[in-house]
KOLMIPA-594838 format. One record per atom (N, C-alpha, C): residue number from 1; atom name; x, y, z. Coordinates in steps of 0.05 Angstrom, whole numbers. Layout:
<rs>
<r n="NUM" atom="CA" c1="X" c2="Y" c3="Z"/>
...
</rs>
This chain:
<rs>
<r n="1" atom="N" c1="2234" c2="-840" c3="2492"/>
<r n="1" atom="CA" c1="2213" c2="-823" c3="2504"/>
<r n="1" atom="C" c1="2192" c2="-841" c3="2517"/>
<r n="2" atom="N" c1="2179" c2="-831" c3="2542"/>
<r n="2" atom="CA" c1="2168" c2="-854" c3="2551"/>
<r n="2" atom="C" c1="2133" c2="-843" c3="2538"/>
<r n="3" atom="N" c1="2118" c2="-857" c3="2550"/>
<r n="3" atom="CA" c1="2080" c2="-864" c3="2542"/>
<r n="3" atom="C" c1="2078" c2="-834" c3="2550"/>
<r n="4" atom="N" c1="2090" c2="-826" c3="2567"/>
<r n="4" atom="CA" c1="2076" c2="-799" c3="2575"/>
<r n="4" atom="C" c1="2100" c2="-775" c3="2578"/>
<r n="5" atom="N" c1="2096" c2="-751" c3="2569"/>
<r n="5" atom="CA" c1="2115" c2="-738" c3="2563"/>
<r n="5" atom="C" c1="2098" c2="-712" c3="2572"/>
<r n="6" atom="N" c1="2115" c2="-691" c3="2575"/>
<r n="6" atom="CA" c1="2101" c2="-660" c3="2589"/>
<r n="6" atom="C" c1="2113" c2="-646" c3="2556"/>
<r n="7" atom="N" c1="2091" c2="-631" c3="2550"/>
<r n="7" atom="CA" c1="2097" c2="-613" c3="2528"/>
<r n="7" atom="C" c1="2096" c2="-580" c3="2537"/>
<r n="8" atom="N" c1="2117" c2="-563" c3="2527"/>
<r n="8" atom="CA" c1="2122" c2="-547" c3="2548"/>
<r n="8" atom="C" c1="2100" c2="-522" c3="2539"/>
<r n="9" atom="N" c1="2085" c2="-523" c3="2526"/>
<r n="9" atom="CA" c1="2061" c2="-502" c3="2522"/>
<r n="9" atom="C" c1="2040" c2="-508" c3="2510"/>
<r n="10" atom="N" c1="2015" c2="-502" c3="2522"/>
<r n="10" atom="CA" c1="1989" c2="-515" c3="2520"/>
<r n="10" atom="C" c1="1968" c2="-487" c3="2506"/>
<r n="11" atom="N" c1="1956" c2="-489" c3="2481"/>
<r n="11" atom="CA" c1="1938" c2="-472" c3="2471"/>
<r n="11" atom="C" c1="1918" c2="-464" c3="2495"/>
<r n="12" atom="N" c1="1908" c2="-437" c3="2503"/>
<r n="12" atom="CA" c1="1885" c2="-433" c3="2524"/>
<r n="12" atom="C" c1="1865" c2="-452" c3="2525"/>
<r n="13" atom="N" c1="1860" c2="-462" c3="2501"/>
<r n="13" atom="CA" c1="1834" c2="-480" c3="2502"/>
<r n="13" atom="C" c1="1839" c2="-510" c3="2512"/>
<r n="14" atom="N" c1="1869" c2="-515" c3="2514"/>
<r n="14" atom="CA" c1="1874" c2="-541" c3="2519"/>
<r n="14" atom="C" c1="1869" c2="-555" c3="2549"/>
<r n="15" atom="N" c1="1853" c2="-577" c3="2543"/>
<r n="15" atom="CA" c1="1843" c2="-590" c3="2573"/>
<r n="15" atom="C" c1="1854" c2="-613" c3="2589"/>
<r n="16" atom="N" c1="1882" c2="-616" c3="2578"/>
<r n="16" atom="CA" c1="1898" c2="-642" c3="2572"/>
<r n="16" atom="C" c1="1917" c2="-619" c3="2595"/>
<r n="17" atom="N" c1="1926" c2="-597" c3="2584"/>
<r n="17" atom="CA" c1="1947" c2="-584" c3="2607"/>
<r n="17" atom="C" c1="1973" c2="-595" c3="2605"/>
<r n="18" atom="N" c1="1986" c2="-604" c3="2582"/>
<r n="18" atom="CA" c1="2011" c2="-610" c3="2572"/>
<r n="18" atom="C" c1="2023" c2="-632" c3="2572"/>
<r n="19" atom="N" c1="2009" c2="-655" c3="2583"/>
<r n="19" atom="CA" c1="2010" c2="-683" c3="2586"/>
<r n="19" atom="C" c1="2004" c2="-690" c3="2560"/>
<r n="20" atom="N" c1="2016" c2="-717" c3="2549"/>
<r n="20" atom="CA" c1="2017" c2="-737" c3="2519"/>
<r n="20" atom="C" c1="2015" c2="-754" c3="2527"/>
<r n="21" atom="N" c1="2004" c2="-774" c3="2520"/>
<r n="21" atom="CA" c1="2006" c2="-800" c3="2519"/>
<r n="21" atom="C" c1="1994" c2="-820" c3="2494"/>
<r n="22" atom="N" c1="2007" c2="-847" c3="2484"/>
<r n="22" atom="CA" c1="2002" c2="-851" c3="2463"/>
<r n="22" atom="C" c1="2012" c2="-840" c3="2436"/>
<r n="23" atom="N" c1="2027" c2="-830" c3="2436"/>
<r n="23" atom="CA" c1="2037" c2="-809" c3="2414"/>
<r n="23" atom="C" c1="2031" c2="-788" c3="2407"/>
<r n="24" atom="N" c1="2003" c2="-780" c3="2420"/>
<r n="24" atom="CA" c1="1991" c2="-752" c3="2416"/>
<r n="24" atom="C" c1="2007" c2="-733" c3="2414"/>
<r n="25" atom="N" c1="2001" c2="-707" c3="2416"/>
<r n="25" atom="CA" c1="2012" c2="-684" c3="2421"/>
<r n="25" atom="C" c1="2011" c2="-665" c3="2441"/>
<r n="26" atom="N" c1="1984" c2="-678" c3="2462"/>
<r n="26" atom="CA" c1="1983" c2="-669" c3="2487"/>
<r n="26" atom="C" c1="1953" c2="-653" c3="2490"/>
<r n="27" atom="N" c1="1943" c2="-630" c3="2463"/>
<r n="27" atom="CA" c1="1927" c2="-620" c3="2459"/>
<r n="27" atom="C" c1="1902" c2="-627" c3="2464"/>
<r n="28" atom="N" c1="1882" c2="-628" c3="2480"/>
<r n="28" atom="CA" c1="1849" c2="-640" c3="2481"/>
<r n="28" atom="C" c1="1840" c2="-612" c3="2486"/>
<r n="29" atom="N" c1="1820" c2="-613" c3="2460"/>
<r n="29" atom="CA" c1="1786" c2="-594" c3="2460"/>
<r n="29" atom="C" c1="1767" c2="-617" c3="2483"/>
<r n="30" atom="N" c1="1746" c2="-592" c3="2483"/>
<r n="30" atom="CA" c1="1727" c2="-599" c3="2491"/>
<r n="30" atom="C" c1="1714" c2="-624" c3="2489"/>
<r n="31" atom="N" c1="1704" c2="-643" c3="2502"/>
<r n="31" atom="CA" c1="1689" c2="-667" c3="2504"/>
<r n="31" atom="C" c1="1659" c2="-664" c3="2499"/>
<r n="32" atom="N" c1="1642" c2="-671" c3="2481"/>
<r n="32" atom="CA" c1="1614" c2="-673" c3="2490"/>
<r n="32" atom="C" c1="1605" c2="-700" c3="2504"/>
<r n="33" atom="N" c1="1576" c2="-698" c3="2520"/>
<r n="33" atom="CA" c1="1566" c2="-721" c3="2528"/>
<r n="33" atom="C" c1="1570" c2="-742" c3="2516"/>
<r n="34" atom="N" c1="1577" c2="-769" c3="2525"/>
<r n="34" atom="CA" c1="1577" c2="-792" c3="2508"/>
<r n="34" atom="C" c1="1552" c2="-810" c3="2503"/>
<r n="35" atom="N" c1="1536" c2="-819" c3="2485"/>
<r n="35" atom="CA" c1="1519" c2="-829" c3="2474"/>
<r n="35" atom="C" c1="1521" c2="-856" c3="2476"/>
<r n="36" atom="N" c1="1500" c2="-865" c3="2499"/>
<r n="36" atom="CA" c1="1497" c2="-900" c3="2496"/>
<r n="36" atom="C" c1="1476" c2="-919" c3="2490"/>
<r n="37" atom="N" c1="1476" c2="-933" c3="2485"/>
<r n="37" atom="CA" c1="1449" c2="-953" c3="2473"/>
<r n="37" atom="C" c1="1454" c2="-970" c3="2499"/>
<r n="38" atom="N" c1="1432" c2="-990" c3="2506"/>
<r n="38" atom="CA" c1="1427" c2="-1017" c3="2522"/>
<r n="38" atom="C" c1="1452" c2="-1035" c3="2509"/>
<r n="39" atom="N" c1="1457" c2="-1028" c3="2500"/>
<r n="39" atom="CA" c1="1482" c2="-1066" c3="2491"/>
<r n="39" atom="C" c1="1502" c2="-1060" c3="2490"/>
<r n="40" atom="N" c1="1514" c2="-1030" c3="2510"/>
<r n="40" atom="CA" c1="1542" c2="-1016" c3="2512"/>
<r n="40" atom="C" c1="1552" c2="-1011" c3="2486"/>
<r n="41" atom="N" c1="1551" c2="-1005" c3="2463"/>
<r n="41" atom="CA" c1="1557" c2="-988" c3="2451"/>
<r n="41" atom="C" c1="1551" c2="-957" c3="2451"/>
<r n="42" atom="N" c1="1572" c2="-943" c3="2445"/>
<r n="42" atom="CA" c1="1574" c2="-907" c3="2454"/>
<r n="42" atom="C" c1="1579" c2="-896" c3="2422"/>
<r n="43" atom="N" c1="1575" c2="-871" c3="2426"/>
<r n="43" atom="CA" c1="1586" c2="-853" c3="2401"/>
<r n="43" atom="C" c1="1593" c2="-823" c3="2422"/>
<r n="44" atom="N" c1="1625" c2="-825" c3="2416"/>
<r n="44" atom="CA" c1="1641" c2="-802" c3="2437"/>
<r n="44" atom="C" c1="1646" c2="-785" c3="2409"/>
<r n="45" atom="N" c1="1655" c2="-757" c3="2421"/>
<r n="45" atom="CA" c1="1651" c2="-736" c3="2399"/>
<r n="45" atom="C" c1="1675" c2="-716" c3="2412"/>
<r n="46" atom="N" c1="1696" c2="-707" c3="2400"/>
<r n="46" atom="CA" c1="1711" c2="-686" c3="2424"/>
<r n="46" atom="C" c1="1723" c2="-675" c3="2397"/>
<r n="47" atom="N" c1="1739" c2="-652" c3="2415"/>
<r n="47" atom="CA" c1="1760" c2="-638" c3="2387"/>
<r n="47" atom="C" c1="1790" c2="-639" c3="2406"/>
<r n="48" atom="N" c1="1802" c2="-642" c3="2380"/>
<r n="48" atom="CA" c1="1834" c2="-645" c3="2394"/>
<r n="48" atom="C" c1="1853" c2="-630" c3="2373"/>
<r n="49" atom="N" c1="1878" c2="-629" c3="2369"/>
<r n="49" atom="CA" c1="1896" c2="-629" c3="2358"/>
<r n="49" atom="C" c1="1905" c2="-648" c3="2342"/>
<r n="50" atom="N" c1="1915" c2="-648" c3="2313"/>
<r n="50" atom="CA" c1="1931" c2="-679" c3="2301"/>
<r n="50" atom="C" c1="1956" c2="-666" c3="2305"/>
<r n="51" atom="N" c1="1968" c2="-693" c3="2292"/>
<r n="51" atom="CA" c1="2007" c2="-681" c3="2282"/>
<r n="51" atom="C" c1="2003" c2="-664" c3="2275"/>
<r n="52" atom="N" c1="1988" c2="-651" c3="2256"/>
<r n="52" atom="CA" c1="2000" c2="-631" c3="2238"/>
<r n="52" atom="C" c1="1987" c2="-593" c3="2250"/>
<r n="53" atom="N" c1="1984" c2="-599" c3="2274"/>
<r n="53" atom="CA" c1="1980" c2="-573" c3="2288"/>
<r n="53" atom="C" c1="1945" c2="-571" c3="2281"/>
<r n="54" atom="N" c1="1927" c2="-588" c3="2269"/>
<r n="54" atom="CA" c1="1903" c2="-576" c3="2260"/>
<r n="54" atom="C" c1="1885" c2="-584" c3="2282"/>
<r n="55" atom="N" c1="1867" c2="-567" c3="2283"/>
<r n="55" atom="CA" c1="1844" c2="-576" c3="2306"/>
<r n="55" atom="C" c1="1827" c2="-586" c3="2285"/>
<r n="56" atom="N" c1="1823" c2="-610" c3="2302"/>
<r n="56" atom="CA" c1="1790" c2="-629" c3="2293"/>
<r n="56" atom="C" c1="1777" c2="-641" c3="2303"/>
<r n="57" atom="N" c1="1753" c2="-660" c3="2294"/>
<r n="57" atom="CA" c1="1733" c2="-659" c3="2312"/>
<r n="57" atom="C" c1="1739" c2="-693" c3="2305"/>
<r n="58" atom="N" c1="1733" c2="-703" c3="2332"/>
<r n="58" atom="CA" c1="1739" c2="-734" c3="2332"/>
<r n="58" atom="C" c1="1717" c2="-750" c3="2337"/>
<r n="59" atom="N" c1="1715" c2="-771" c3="2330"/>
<r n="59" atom="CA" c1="1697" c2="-784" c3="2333"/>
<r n="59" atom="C" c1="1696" c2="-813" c3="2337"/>
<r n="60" atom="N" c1="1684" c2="-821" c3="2353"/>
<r n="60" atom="CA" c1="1690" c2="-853" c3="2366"/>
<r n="60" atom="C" c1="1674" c2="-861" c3="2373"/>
<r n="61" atom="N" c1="1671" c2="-890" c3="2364"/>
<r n="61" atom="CA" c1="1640" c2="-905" c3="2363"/>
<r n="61" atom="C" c1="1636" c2="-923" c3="2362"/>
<r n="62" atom="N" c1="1623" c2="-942" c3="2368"/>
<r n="62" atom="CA" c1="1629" c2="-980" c3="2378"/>
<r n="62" atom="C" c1="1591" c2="-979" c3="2362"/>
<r n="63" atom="N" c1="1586" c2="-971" c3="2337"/>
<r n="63" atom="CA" c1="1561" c2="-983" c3="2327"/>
<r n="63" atom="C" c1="1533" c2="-980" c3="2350"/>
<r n="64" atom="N" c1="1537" c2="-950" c3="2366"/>
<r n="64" atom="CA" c1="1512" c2="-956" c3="2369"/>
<r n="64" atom="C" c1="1493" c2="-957" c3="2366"/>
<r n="65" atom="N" c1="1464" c2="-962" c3="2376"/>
<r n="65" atom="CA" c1="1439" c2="-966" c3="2367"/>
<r n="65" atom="C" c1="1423" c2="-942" c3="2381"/>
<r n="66" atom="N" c1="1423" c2="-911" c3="2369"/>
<r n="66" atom="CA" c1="1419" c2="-891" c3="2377"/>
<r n="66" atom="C" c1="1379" c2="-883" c3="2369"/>
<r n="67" atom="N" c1="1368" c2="-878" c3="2390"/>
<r n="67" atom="CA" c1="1340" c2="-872" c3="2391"/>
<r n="67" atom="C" c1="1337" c2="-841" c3="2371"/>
<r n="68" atom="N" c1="1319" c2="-849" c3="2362"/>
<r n="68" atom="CA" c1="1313" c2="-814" c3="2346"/>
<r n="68" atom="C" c1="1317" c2="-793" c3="2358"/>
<r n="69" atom="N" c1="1323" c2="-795" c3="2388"/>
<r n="69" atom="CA" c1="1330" c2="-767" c3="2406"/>
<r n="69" atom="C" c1="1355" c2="-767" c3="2402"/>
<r n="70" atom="N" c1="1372" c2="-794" c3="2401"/>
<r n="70" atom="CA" c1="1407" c2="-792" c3="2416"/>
<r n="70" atom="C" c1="1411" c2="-779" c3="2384"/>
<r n="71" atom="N" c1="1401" c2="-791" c3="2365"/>
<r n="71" atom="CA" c1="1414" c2="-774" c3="2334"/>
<r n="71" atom="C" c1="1408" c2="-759" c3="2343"/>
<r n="72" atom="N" c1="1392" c2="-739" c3="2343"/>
<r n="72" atom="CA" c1="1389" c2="-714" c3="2329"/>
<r n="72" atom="C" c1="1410" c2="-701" c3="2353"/>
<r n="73" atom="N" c1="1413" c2="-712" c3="2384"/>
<r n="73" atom="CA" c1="1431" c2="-696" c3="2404"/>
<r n="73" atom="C" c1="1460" c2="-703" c3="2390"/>
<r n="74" atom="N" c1="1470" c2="-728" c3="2382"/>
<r n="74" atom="CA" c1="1486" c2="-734" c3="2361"/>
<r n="74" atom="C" c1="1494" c2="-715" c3="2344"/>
<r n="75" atom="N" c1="1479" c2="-705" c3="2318"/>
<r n="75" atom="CA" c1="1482" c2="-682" c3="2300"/>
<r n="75" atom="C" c1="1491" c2="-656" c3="2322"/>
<r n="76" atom="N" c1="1464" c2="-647" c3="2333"/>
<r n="76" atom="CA" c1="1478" c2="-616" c3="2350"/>
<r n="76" atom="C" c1="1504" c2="-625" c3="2352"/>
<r n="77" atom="N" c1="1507" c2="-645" c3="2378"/>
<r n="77" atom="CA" c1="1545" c2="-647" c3="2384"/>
<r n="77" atom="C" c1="1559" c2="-641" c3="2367"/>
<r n="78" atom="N" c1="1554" c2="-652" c3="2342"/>
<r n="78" atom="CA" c1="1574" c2="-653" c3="2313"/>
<r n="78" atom="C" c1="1567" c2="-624" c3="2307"/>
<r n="79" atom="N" c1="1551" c2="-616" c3="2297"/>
<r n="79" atom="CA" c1="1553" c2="-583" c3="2302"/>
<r n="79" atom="C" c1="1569" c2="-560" c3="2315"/>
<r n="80" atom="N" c1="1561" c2="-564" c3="2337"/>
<r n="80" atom="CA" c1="1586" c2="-555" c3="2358"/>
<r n="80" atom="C" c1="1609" c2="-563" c3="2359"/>
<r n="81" atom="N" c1="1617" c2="-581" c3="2354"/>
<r n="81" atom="CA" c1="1642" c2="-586" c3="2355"/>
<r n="81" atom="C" c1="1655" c2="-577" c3="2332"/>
<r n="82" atom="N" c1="1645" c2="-576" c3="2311"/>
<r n="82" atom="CA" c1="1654" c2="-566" c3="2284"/>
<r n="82" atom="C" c1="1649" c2="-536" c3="2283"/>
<r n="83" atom="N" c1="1640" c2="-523" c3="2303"/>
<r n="83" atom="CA" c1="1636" c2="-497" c3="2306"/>
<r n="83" atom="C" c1="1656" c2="-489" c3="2322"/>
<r n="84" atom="N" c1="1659" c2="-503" c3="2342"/>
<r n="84" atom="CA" c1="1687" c2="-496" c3="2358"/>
<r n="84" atom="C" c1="1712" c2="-496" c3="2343"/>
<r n="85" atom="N" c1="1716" c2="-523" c3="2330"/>
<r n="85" atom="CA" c1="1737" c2="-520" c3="2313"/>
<r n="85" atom="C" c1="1743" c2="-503" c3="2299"/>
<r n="86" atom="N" c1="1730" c2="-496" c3="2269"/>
<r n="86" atom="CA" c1="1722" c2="-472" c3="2268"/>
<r n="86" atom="C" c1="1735" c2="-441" c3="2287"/>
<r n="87" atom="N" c1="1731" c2="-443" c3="2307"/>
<r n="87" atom="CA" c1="1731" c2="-426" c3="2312"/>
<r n="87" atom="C" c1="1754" c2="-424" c3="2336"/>
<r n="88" atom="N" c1="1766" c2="-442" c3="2336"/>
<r n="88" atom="CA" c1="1803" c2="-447" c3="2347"/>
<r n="88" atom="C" c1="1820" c2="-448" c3="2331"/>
<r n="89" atom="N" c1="1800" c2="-449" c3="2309"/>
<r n="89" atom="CA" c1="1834" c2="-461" c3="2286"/>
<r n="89" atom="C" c1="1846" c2="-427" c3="2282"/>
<r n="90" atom="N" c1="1874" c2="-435" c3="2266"/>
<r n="90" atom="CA" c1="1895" c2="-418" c3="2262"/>
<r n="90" atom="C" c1="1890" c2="-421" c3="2227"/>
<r n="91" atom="N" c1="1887" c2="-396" c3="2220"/>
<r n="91" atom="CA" c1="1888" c2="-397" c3="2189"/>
<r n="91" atom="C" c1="1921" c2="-382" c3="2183"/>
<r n="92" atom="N" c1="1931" c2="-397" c3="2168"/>
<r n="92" atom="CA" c1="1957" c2="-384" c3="2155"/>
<r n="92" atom="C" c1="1943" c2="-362" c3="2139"/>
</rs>
């Protein structure tokens, strides 16, 4: 199978549109703003899909050095995103 593969059905929420790559599963939630400091470090925040069909909220971050504003915009994001999830997921 090659890096990129078409998966043949995409949840309404999905922003990826049935493309994989990396091993994923194809699935991308929503993105919030990404958060930077002066010395290029970021803190990215999105919700996706894992293997195991679950929506969650991701998080990716190179240490940065966030001002008392970028936290607390930081937290909301994490909020929301865990509210979205929340509120995509599939309960058996």
């Amino acid at each position: 199978m090659s890096a990129l593969s078409l998966v043949t059905t995409c949840p309404e929420w999905c922003t990826s549109k049935g493309f994989a790559g990396d091993g994923e599963d194809g699935h991308s939630g929503p993105h919030w703003p990404t958060l930077r400091d002066d010395r290029h470090g970021y803190l990215s925040i999105c919700a996706d899909m894992n293997e195991k069909g679950q929506i969650i909220v991701s998080v990716d971050s190179t240490s940065p050095d966030l001002t008392p504003e970028q936290a607390l915009e930081a937290g909301r994001y994490l909020i929301e995103a865990g509210q979205w999830a929340l509120a995509h997921s599939v309960t058996a």
